[in-house]
C-alpha atoms as one frame of an Amber mdcrd trajectory, in Angstrom:
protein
 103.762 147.387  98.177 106.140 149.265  95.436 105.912 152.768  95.168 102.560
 154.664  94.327 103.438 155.569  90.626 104.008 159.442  90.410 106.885 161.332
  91.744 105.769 164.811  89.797 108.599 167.367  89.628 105.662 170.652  89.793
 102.581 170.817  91.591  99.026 171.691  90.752  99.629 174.797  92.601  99.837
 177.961  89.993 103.043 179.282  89.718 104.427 182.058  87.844 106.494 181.409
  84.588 109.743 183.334  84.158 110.595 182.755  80.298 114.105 182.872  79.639
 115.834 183.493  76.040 116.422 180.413  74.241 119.764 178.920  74.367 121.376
 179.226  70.723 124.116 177.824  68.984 125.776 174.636  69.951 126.536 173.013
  73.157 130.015 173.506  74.348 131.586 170.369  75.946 131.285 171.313  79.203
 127.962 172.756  78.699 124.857 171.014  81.143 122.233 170.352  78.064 118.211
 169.323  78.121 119.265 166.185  75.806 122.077 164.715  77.719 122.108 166.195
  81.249 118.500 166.922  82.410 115.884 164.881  80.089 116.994 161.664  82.100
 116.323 163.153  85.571 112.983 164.244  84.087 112.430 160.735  82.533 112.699
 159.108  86.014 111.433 161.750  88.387 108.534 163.344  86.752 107.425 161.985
  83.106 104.962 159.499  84.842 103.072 162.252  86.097 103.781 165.384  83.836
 102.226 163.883  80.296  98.996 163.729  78.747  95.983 163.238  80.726  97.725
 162.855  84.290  97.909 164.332  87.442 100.223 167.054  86.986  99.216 170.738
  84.967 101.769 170.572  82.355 103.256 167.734  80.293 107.275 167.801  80.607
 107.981 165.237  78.025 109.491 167.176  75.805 111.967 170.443  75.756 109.757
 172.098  73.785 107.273 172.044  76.720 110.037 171.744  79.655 111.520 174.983
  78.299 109.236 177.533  79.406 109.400 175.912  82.728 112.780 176.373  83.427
 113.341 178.999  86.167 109.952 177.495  87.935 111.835 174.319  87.617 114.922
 175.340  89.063 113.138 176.912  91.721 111.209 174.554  93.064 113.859 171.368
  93.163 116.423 174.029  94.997 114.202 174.210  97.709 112.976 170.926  97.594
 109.527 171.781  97.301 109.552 169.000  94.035 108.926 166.187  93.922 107.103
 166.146  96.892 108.140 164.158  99.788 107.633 164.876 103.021 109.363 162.062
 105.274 112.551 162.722 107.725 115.067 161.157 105.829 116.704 160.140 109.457
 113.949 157.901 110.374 113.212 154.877 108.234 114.067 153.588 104.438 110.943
 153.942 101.923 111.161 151.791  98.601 108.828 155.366  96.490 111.708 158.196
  98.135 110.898 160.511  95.436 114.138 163.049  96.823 116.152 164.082  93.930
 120.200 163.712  94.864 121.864 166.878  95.511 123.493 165.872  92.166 120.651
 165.919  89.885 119.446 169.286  92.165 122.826 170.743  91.095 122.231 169.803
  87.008 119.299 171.212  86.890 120.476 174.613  88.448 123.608 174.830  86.346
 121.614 174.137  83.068 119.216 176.844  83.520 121.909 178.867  84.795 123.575
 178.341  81.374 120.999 179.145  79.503 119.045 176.194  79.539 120.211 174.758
  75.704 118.679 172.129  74.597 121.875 170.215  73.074 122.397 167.663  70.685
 119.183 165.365  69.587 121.432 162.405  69.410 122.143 162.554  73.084 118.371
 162.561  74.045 117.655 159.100  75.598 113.860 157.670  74.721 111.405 158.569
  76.517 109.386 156.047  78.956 106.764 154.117  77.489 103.627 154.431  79.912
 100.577 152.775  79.497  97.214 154.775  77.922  94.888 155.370  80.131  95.549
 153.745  83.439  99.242 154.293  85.084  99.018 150.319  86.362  99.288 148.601
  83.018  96.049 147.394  80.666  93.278 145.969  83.428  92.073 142.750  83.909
  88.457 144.421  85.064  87.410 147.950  84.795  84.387 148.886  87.602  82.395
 152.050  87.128  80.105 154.396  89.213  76.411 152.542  87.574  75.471 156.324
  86.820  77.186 159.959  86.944  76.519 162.012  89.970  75.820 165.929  89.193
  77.875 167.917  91.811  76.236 170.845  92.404  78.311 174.145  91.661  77.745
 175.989  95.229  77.152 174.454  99.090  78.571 171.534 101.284  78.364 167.599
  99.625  78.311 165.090 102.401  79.827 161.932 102.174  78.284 159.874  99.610
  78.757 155.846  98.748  77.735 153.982  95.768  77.978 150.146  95.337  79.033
 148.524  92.150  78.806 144.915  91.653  82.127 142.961  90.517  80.145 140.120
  89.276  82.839 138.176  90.034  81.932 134.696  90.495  84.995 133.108  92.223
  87.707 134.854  94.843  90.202 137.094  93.083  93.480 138.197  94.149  94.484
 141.895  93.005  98.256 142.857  92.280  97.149 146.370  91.003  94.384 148.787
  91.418  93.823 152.181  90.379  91.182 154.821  91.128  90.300 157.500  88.597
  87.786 159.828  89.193  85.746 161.180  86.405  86.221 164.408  86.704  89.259
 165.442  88.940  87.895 169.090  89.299  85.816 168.148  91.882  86.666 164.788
  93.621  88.381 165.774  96.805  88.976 162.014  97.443  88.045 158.304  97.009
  88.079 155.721  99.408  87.210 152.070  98.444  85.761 149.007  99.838  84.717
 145.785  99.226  81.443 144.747 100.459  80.632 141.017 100.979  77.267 139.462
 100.821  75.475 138.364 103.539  74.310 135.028 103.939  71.019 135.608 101.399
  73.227 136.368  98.558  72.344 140.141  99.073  74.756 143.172  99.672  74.179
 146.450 102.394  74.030 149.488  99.984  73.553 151.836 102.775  76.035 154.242
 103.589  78.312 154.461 106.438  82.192 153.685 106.876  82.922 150.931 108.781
  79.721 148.820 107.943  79.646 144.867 108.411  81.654 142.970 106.070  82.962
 145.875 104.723  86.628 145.755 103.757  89.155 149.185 103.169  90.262 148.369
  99.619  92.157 151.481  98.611  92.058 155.486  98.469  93.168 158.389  96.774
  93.736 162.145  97.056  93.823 164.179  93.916  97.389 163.530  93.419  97.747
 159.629  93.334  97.588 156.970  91.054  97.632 153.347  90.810  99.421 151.029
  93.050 101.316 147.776  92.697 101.623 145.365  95.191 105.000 143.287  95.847
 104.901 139.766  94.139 102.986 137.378  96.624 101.455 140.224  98.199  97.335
 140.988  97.223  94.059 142.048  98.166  91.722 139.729  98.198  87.748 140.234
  96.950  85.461 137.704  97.796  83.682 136.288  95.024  80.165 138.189  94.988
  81.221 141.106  96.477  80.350 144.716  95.655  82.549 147.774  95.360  81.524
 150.437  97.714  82.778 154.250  96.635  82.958 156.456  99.609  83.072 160.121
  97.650  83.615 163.383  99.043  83.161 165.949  96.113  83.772 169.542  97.054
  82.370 172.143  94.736  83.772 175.089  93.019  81.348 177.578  91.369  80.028
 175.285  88.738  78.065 172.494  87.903  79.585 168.998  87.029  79.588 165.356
  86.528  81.497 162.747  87.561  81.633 159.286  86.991  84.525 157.427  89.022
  86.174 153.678  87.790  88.298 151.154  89.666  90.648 149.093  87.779  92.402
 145.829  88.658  94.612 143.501  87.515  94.701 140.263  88.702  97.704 138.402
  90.758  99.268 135.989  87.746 101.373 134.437  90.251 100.412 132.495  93.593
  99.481 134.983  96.487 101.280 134.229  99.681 100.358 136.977 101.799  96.963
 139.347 101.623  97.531 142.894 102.618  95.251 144.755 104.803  94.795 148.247
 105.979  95.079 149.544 109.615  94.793 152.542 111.182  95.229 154.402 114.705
  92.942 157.727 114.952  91.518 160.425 117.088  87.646 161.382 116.554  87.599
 163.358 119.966  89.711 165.693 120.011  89.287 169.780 120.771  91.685 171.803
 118.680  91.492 175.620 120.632  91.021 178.645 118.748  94.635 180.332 117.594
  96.164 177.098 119.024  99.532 177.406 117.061 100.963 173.966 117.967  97.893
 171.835 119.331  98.642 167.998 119.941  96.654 164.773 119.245  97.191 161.700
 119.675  96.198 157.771 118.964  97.530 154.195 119.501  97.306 150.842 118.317
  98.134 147.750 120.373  98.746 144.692 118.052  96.887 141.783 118.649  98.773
 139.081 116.613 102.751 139.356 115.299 102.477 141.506 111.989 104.564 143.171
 109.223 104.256 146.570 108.431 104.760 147.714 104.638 104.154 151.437 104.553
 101.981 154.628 106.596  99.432 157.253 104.994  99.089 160.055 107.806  95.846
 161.817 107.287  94.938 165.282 108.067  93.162 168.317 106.828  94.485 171.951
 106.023  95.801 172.828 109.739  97.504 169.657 109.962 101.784 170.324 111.114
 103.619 167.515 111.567 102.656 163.467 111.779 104.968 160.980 114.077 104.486
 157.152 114.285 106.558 155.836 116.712 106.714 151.520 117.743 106.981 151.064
 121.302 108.160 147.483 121.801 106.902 144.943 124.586 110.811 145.387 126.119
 110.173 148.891 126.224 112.659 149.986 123.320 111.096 152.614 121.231 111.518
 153.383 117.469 110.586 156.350 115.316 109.347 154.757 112.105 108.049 157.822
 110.148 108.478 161.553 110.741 106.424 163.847 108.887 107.851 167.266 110.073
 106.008 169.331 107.509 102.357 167.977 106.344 101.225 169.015 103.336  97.073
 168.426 102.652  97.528 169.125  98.987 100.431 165.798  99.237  98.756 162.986
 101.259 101.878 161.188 100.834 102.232 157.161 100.996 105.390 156.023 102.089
 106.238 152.721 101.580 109.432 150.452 103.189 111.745 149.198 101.732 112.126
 146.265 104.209 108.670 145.232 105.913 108.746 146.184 109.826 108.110 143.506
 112.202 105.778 144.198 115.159 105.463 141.342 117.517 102.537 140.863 119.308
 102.102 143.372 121.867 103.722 146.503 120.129 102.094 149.520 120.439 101.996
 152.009 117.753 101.776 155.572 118.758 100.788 158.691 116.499 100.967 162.109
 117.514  99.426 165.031 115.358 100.394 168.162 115.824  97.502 171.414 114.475
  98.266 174.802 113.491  94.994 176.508 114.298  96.446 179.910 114.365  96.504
 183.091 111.874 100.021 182.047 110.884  98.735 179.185 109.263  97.660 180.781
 105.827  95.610 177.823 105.066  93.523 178.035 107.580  89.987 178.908 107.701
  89.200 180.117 110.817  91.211 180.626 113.008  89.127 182.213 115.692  86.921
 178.901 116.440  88.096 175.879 117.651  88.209 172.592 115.870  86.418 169.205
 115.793  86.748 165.882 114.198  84.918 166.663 110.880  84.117 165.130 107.199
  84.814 168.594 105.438  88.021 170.021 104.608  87.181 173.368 107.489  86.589
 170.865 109.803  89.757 167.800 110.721  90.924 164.402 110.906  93.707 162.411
 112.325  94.207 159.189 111.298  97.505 157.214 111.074  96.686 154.953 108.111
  98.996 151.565 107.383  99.328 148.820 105.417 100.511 145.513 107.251 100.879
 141.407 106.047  99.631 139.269 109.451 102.412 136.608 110.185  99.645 134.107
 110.868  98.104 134.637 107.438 100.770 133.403 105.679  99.041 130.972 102.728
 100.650 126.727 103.359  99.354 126.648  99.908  99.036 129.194  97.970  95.833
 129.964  95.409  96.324 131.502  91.968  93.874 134.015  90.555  92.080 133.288
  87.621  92.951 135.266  84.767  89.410 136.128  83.693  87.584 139.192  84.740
  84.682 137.505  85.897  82.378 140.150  84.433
């Protein structure tokens, strides 16, 4: 799996703005300038997410609207706050790094330093071209909530799941997807499945997470956007299946709608290998009141010889630090991602750059550590202790990965059709 497509320079936190007086006059030689120096670093870092109608709160396309910016800016890469990326860069080699070089750090300090000028228009290279509407390309098959759901403005929103038919009537191999809520406001996150039917032709609408037949398709937090698989690599949905939409909307002090689409685009060469989601987790654990540095823990034993392509460590706002070690059948034992700071408001993917192997018998370890103390200034409540929970006061601990299964590897391989099949 490539890299989810983002890598935002700013968060949706609010910050403050410092303006600074516009650079005048023109660029000495030596001079660091928006055109030549810093619009290219902003081009590959942060344009896919800081434009139009994306994730990010402010487009940076432009110096007109990176200008204002510029102390923020500055602060923020020097302490390597942006772009987010959370990973131990001494454990493991991830294809979607997002780190800017100490290099391109150091540009962007000098040129705001300088005055932040814009320089010479001629120097400015073009701008990306990103696709209109969905960050994954044009779709092959756009599927929609069937009506909008009215989140309430005030109160708790359970978990709820709605089923769309695909109408697809043959097997189709996805190379993309993307999940967009309707209204971003309120979608805390999206998790989807596909659904098969049973033997009568008919689907299980009921809700519930890990129901029959019911395969993890893909997620999202607030801050992701589409993913592309590796050529050869796809999901597979069976031809009559449904998409099930588990949505957890969180409320904020008014009233809205939201209506949440899945697009896909279709494998146009020969899938070799189908990717599937794993996970090791923890639903019974105890986290202590003021507990500063609580720890959980959860395994996986692998059945079968598999590849792993990339982690999603999952926890809520007193969530510390996430480990996933590989304990070998010899004994040897590898740190494969270290998460020393978690962020909830970046539920990072991180993706390999070389697929792991884990021969049968490997066991996967994940250890959580909680910060259920007052010196966590994200926490709720400090003077409770904490369960396994849907809601954001309560927690999780889940050690999410993608993997290809040796065994699955396709003799001869099946193209998707081209058509939508709607």
């Amino acid at each position: 799996m490539r890299r989810i497509i983002g890598g935002c320079l700013l968060g949706a936190l609010v910050i403050s703005i410092t303006v600074l007086s516009i650079g005048s006059g023109p660029a000495k030689a030596s001079q660091v300038t928006f055109t030549k120096d810093v619009a290219p670093i902003l081009q590959k870092n942060c344009m896919s997410c800081h434009r139009p109608g994306e994730i990010a709160p402010m487009s940076l396309m432009s110096y007109k609207e990176v200008r204002p910016w510029a102390k923020s800016i500055r602060e923020r890469v020097s302490d390597r706050t942006m772009p987010p990326w959370s990973a131990d860069p001494n454990h493991g080699e991830f294809k979607n790094d997002a780190r800017l070089s100490a290099q391109e750090i150091d540009t962007i300090v000098k040129w705001v330093e300088s005055g932040a000028i814009k320089g010479d228009d001629k120097d400015m290279p073009p701008n990306p071209k990103f696709p209109e509407g969905w960050s994954i390309g044009t779709p092959d098959a756009i599927i929609s909530m069937q009506e909008e759901y009215t989140v309430p403005a005030d109160g708790e929103v359970p978990y709820l799941y709605f089923t769309m038919p695909t109408n697809f009537t043959e097997d189709k191999w996805i190379q993309a997807l993307e999940i967009r809520p309707g209204n971003r406001a309120v979608v805390h996150h999206v998790i989807a499945y596909t659904q098969e039917p049973d033997k009568s032709g008919k689907v299980d609408e009921t809700g519930g997470e890990f129901r029959r037949g019911r395969v993890h398709l893909g997620g999202i937090t607030p801050n992701k956007t589409g993913v592309v698989f590796e050529p050869g690599v796809a999901k597979l949905i069976k031809a009559g299946s449904s998409i099930v939409f588990q949505m957890h909307y969180t409320t904020n002090g008014e009233a809205a709608k939201d209506r949440t689409s899945i697009a896909f685009i279709f494998a146009k060469q020969p899938a070799t290998k189908i990717l599937h989601t794993g996970n090791a987790m923890n639903t019974r654990f105890v986290i202590p009141a003021g507990a500063a540095n609580h720890e959980v823990t959860a395994s996986k034993v692998f059945d079968e010889d598999i590849h792993i392509t990339g982690f999603m460590p999952h926890m809520h706002v007193r969530g510390k630090s996430f480990t996933y070690t590989a304990v070998y059948p010899d004994g040897r034992r590898e740190i494969l991602l270290n998460v020393p700071a978690y962020d909830f408001n970046w539920q990072l993917s991180y993706e390999l750059k070389t697929p792991k192997a884990m021969p049968k018998g490997t066991k996967l370890d994940c250890v959580a550590y909680f910060d259920n103390s007052t010196k966590n200034k994200f926490n709720p409540d400090p003077a409770n202790p904490v369960r396994w929970g849907d809601q954001t006061w309560e927690e999780m601990m889940i050690g999410w990965f993608s993997y290809t299964r040796d065994a699955e590897s396709m003799k001869t391989p099946v193209s998707a059709s081209s058509s939508s099949g709607q």
